[in-house]
C-alpha positions as a Python dict, from the first residue, in 0.01 Angstrom:
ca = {
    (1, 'X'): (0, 0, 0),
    (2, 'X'): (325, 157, -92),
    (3, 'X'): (277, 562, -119),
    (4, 'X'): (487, 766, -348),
    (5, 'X'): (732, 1060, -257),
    (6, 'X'): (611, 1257, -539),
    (7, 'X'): (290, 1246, -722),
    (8, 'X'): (320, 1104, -1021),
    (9, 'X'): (152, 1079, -1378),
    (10, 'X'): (141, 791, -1588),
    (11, 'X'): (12, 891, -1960),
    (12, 'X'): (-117, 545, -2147),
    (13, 'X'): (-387, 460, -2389),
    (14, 'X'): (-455, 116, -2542),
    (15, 'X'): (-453, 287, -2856),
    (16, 'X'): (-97, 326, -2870),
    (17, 'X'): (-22, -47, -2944),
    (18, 'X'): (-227, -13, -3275),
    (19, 'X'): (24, 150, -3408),
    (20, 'X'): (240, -86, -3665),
    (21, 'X'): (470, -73, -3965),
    (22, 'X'): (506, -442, -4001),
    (23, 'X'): (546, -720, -3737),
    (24, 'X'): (864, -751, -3704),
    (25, 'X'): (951, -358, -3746),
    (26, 'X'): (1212, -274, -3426),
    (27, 'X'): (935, 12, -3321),
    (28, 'X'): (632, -248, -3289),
    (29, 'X'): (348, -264, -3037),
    (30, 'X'): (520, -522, -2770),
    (31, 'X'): (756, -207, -2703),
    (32, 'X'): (465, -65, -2473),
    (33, 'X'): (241, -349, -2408),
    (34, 'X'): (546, -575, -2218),
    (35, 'X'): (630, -270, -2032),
    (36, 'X'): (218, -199, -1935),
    (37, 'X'): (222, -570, -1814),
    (38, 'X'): (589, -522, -1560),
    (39, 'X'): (400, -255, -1464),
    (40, 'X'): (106, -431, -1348),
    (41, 'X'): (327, -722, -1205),
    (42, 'X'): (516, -466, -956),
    (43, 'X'): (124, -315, -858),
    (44, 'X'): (221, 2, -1022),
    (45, 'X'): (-13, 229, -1005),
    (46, 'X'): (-260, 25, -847),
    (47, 'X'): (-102, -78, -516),
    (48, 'X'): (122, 257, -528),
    (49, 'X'): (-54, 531, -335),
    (50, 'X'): (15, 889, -545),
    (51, 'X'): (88, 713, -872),
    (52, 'X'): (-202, 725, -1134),
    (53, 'X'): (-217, 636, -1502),
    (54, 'X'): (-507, 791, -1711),
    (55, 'X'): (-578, 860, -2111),
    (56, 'X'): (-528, 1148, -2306),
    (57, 'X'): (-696, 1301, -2569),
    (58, 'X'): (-542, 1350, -2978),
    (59, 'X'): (-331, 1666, -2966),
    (60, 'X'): (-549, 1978, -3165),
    (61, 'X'): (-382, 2018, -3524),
    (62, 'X'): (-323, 2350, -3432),
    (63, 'X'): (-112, 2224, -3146),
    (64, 'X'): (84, 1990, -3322),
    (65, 'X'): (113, 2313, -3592),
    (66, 'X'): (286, 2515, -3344),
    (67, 'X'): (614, 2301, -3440),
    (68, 'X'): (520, 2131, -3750),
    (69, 'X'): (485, 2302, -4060),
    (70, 'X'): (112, 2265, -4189),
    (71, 'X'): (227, 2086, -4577),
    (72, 'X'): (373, 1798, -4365),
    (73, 'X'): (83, 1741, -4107),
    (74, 'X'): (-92, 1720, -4403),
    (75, 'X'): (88, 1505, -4592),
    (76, 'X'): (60, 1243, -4320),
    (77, 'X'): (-307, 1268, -4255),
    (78, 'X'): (-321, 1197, -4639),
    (79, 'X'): (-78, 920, -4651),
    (80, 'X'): (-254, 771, -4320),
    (81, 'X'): (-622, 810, -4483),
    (82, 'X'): (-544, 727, -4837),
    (83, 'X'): (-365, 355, -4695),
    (84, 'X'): (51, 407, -4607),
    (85, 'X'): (331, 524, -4780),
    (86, 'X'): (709, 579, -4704),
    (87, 'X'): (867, 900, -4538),
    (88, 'X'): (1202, 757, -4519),
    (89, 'X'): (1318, 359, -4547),
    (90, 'X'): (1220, 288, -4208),
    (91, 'X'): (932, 509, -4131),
    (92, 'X'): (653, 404, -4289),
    (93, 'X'): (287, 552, -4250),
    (94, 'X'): (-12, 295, -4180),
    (95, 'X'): (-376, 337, -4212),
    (96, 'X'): (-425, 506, -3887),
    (97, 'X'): (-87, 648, -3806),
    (98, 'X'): (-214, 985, -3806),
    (99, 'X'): (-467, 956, -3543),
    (100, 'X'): (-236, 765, -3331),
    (101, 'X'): (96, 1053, -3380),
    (102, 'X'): (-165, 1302, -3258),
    (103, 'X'): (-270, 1058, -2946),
    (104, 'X'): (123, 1069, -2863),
    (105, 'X'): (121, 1407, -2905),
    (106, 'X'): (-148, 1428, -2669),
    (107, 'X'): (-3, 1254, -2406),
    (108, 'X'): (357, 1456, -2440),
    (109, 'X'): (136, 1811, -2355),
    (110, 'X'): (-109, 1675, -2150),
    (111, 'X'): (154, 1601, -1909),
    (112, 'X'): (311, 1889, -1897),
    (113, 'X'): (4, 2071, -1830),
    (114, 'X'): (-95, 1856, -1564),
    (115, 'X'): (237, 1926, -1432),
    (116, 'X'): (259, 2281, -1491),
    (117, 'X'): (-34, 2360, -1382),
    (118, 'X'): (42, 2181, -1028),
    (119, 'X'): (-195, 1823, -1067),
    (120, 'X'): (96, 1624, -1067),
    (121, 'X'): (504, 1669, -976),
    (122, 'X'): (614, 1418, -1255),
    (123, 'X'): (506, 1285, -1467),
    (124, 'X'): (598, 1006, -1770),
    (125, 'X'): (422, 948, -2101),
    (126, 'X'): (406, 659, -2177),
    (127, 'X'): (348, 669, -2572),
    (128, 'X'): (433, 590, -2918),
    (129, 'X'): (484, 604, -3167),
    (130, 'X'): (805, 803, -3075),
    (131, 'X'): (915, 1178, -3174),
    (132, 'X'): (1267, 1318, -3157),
    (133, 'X'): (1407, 1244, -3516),
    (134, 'X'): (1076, 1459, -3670),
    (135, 'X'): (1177, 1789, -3748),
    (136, 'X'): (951, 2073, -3847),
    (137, 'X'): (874, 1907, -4187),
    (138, 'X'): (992, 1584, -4230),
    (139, 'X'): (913, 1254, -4046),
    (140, 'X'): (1222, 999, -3969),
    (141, 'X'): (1416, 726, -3770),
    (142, 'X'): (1019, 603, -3689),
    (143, 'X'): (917, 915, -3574),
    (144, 'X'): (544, 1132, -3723),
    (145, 'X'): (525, 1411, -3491),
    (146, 'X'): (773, 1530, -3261),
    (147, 'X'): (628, 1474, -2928),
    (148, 'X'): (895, 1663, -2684),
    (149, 'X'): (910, 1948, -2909),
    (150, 'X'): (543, 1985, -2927),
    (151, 'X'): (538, 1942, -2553),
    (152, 'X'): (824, 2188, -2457),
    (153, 'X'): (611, 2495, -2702),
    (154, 'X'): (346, 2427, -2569),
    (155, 'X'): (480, 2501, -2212),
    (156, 'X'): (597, 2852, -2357),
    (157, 'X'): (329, 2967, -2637),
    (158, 'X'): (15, 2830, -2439),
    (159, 'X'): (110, 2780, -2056),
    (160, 'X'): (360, 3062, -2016),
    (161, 'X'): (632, 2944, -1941),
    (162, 'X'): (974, 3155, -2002),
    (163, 'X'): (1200, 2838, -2056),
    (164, 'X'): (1248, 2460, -2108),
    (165, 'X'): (1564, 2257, -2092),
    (166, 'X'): (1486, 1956, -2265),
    (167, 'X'): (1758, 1606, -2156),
    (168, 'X'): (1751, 1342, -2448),
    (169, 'X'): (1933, 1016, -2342),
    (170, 'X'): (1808, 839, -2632),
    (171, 'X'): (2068, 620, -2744),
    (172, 'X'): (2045, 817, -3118),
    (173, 'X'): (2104, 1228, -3121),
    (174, 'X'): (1723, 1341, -3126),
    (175, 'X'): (1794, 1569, -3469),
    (176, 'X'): (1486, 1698, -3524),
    (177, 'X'): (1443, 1841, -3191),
    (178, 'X'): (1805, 1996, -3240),
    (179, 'X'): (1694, 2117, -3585),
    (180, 'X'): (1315, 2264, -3415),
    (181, 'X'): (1566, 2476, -3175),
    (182, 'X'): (1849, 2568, -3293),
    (183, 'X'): (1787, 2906, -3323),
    (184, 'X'): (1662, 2965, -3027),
    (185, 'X'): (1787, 3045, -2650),
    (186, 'X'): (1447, 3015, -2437),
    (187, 'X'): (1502, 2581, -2462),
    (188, 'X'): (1803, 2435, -2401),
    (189, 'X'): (1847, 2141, -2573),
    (190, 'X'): (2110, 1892, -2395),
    (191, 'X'): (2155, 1507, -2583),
    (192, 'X'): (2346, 1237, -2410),
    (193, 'X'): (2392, 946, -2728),
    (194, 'X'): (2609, 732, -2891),
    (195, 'X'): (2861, 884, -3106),
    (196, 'X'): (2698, 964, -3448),
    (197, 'X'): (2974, 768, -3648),
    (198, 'X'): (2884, 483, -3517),
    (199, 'X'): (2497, 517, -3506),
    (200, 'X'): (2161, 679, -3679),
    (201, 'X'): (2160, 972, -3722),
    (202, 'X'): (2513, 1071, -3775),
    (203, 'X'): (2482, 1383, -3609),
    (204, 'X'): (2487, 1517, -3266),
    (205, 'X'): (2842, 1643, -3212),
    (206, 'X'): (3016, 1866, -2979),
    (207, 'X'): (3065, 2125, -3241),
    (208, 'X'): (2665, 2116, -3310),
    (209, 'X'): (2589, 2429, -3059),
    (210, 'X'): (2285, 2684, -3194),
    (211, 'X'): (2345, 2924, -3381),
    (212, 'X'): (2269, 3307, -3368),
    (213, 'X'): (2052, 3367, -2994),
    (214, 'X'): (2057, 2973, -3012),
    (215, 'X'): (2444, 2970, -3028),
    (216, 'X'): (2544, 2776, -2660),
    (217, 'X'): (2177, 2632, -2636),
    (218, 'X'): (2262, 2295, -2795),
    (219, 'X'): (2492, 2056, -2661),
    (220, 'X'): (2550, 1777, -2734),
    (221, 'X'): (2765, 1468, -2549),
    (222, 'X'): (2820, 1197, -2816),
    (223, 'X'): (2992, 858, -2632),
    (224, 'X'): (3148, 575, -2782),
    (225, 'X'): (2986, 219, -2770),
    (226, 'X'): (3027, 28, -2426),
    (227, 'X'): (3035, 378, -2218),
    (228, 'X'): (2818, 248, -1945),
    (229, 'X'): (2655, 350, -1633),
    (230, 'X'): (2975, 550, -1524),
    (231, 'X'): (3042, 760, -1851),
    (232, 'X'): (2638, 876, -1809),
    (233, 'X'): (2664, 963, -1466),
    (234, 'X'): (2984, 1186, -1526),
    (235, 'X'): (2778, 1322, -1790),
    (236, 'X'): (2571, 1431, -1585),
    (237, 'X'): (2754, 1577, -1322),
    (238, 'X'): (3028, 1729, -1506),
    (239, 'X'): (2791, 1869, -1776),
    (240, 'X'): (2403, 1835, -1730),
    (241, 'X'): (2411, 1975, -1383),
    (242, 'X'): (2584, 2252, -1459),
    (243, 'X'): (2476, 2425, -1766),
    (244, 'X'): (2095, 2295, -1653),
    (245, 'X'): (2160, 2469, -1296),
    (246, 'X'): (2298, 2815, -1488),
    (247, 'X'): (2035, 2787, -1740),
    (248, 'X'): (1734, 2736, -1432),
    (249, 'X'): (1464, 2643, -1662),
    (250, 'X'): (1099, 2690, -1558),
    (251, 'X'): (1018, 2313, -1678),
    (252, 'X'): (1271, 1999, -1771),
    (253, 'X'): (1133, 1768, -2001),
    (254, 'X'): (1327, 1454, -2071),
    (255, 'X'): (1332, 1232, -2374),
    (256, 'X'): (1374, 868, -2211),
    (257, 'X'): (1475, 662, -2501),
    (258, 'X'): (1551, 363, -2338),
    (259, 'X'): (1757, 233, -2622),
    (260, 'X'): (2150, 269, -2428),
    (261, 'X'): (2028, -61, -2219),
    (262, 'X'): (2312, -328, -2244),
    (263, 'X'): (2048, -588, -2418),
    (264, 'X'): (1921, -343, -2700),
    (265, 'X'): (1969, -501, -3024),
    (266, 'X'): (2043, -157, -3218),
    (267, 'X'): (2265, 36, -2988),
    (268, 'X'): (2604, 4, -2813),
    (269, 'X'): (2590, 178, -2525),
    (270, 'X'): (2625, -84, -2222),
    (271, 'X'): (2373, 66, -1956),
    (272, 'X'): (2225, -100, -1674),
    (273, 'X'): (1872, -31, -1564),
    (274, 'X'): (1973, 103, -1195),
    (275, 'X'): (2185, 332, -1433),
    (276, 'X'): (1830, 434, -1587),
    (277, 'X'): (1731, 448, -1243),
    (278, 'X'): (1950, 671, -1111),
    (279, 'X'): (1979, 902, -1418),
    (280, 'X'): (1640, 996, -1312),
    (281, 'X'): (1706, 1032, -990),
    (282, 'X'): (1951, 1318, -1068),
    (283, 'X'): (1702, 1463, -1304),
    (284, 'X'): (1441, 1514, -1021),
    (285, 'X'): (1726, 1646, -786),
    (286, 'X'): (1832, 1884, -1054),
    (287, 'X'): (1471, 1980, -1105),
    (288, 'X'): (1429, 2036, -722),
    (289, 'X'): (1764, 2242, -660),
    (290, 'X'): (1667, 2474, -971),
    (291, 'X'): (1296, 2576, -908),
    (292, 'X'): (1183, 2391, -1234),
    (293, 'X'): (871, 2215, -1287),
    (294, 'X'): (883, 1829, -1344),
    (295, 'X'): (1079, 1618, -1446),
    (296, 'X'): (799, 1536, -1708),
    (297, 'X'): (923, 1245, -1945),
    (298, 'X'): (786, 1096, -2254),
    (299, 'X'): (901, 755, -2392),
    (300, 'X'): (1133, 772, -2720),
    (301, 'X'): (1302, 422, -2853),
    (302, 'X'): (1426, 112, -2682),
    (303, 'X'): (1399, -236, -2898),
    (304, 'X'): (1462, -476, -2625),
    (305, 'X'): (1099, -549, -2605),
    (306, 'X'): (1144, -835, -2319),
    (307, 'X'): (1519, -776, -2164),
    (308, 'X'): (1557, -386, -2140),
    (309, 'X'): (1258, -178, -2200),
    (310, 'X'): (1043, -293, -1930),
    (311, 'X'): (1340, -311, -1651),
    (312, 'X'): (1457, 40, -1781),
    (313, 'X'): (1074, 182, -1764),
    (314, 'X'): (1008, 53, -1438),
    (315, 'X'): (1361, 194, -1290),
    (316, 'X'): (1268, 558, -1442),
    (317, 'X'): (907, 552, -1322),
    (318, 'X'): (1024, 442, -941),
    (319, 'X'): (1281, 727, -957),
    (320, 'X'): (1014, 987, -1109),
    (321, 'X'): (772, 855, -807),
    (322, 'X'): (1000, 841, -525),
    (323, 'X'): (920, 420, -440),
    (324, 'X'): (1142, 181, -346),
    (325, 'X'): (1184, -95, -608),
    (326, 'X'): (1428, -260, -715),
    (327, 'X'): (1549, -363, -1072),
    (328, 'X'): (1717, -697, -1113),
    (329, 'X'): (1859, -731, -1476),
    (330, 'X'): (1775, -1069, -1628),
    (331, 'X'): (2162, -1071, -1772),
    (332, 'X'): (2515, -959, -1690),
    (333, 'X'): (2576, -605, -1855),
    (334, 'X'): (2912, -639, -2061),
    (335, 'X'): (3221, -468, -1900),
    (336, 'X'): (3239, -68, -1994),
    (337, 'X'): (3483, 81, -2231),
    (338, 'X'): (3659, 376, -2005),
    (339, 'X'): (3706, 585, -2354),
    (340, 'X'): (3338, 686, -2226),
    (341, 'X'): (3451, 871, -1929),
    (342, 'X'): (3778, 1023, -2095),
    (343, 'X'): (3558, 1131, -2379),
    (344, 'X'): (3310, 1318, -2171),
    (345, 'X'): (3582, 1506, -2002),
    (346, 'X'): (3706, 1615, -2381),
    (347, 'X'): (3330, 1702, -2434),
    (348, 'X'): (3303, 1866, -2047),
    (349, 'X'): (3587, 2145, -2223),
    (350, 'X'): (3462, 2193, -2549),
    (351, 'X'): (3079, 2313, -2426),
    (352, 'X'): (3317, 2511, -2113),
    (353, 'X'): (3355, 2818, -2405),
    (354, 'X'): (2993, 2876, -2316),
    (355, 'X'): (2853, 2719, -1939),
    (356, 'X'): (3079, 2873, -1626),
    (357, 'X'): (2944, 2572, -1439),
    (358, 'X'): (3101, 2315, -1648),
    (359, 'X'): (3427, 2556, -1692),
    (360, 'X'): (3458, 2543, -1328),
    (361, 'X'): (3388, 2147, -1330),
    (362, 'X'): (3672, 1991, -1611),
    (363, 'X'): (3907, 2253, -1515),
}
């Protein structure tokens, strides 16, 4: 039996594959249940000592009401009771959405508690349907309820906490968590995506920074297509590191979207799984060398049901756990555009006006 660095939380429930818009919707069921069966296939958890999956239970409305405003969790229990209807084009609610956005929910705070509260040192929920495009009242880009957001006020209204930094490497800028904190400097709010002229939502760019106390608590690092495992890692070092080491948060919550893998049908962005891998790997050093609490993830997109999601999950989860596995992609990745590393240094100086780290770094 292999035995894990770090003990680690898995958050599934079968009832998050019941979840459908129509078959052939990019968001649809075989998102999570070919990732559940790589799982299984690499004995994760069951042959991985320290690594254990369990259920959660539907978040409270009030929880889910400490970001969302009451009119629009209402509106979606209705729509979900009364049989579907259309927030946007592509984000449609079924008969039984509603249950299923509060199971996510669920999942999102129940591990951070567990994590917070010492159970568990990571921690990944595995859930859906996903969250970061919801805003405080309005649904979008396939998203009910925003999961992270939820998650991340939970950790400060309910658990205690003082602060959350909250890394999104979903291929698409996670708006609606940007919109839900804005104003605010207790959760730092960092996106890695691809550059909103090119991609949903069209936002997300350096220039996008808080405003009032929030003003320097956004930032955002928006990368052409084809930018590749070595534009993300420079992200990281030049800017994540830095302005998450000066802001030493009591908890770091990722949103994995899984979407920047090389094979993903909707996105552009040209990474590897070991890049996955090792993104995570930084995020659990980062969390280490600053006192904070986690990493605790929670799944957002990724549409390469058989090719990326399941190589990119597994490659995250090792890295959360501290196992040795490794993550052979099916496929070449394409070569990388350098514009992605040239464009995060541009980014590195624009977000400098406000993080000495990163000042010190693209100087």
């Amino acid at each position: 039996m292999w035995e894990a660095e770090r003990k680690t939380l898995l958050i599934f429930r079968e009832e998050y594959l019941e979840h459908e818009q129509h078959p052939t919707h990019p968001e649809r069921r075989e998102r999570l249940s070919y990732t559940i069966d790589r799982l299984e296939e690499e004995g994760i958890p069951h042959v991985v000592e320290g690594v254990e999956m369990e259920g959660a239970d539907p978040a409270d409305r009030e929880v889910v009401e400490l970001v969302h405003d009451p009119d629009y969790v209402e509106l979606v229990r209705r729509l979900s009771e009364g049989g579907g209807g259309s927030l946007d084009p592509d984000t449609y609610v079924s008969p039984g959405t509603y249950e299923i956005a509060l199971l996510a929910v669920g999942g999102a705070v129940k591990a951070v508690e567990e994590v917070v509260k010492g159970r568990y040192e990571t921690a990944f929920a595995l859930v859906r349907p996903p969250g970061h495009h919801a805003s405080v009242s309005k649904g979008a880009g396939f998203c009910y309820f925003n999961n992270v957001a939820v998650a991340a006020e939970y950790a400060i209204k309910v658990l205690g906490l003082s602060s959350v930094a909250i890394l999104d490497w979903d291929a698409h800028h996670g708006d609606g968590t940007q919109d839900v904190f804005y104003h605010r400097d207790d959760v730092l709010y960092v996106s890695i995506h691809q550059d909103g002229r090119t991609l949903y939502p069209g936002t997300g760019f350096p220039d996008e920074v808080g405003m009032g106390p929030g003003e320097g608590y956004t930032v955002n690092v928006p990368l052409p297509p084809a930018s590749g495992d070595r534009a993300y890692s420079e992200a990281f070092d030049v800017i994540v590191r830095p302005v998450v080491e000066e802001f030493e948060p009591d908890l770091i919550l990722v949103s994995a979207g899984q979407d920047c893998h090389f094979s993903d049908p909707l996105t552009a962005l040209a990474v590897t799984a070991e890049g996955y891998g090792k993104m995570m790997e930084k995020t659990v050093e980062l969390a280490s060398e600053t006192g904070a609490r986690g990493p605790v993830a929670v799944l957002e997109g990724g549409y390469s049901i058989e090719l990326g999601l399941p190589y990119t999950n597994l490659a995250v989860i090792a890295a959360l756990a501290g196992i040795p596995t490794t993550v052979e992609e099916p496929v070449d990745p394409p070569e990388e555009n350098p514009e992605g590393v040239r464009t995060v240094r541009k980014v590195a100086r624009y977000h400098a006006r406000y993080w000495e780290g990163v000042r010190r770094r693209s100087s």
